[in-house]
C-alpha positions as CSV (number, residue, x, y, z in Angstrom):
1,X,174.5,198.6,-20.4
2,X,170.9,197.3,-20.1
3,X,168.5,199.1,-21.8
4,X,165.3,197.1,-19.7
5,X,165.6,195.4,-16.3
6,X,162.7,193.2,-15.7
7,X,161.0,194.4,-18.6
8,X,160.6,197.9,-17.4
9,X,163.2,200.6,-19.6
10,X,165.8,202.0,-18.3
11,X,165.5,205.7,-18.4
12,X,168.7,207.4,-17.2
13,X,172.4,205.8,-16.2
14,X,175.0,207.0,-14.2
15,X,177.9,205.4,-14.1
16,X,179.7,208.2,-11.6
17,X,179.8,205.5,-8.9
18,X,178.9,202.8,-10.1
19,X,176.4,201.5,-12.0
20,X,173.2,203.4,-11.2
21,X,170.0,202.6,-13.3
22,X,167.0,204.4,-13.0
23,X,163.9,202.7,-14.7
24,X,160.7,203.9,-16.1
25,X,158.9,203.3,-13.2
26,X,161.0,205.3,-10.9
27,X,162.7,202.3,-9.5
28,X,166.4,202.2,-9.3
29,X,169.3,199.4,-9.1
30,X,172.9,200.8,-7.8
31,X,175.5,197.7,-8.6
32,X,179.2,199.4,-6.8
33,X,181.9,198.3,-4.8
34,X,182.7,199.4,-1.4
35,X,184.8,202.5,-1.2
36,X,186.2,200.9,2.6
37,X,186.5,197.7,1.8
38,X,186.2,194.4,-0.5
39,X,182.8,194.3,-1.1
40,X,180.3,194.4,-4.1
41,X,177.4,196.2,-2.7
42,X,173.9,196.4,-4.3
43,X,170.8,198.2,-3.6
44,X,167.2,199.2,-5.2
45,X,164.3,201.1,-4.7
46,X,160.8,200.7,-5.4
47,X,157.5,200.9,-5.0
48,X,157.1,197.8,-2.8
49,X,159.5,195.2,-1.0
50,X,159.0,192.3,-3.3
51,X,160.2,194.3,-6.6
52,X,162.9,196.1,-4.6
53,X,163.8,191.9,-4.1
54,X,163.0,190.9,-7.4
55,X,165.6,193.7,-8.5
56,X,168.1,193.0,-6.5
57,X,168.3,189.6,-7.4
58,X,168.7,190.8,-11.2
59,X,171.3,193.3,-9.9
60,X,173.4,190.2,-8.7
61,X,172.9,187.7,-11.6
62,X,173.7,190.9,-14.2
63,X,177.0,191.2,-11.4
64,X,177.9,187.6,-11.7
65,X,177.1,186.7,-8.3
């Protein structure tokens, strides 16, 4: 498990369903697959669109996608 994501720490983990991280700066990343069907979903929030992007697109390369 990652202990920074785009240089910011990560502060808390849940793994309950998923992988949720929650970061230093109150952003999150959520990396899970579907519970209805075959799909790897992930999502983020932030503080502004383009780090909400930027984090998504680490989500997928730390996913393999």
């Amino acid at each position: 498990l990652p202990q920074y994501i785009d240089d910011t720490e990560v502060v808390k983990t849940d793994t309950t369903d998923g992988f949720h991280f929650t970061l230093a700066d109150t952003t999150w990343l959520l990396i899970r697959f579907s519970g209805t069907e075959p799909v790897l979903r992930i999502y983020a929030e932030s503080n502004s669109l383009t780090r909400a992007e930027k984090i998504i697109k680490l989500g997928q390369k730390m996913a393999g996608v």
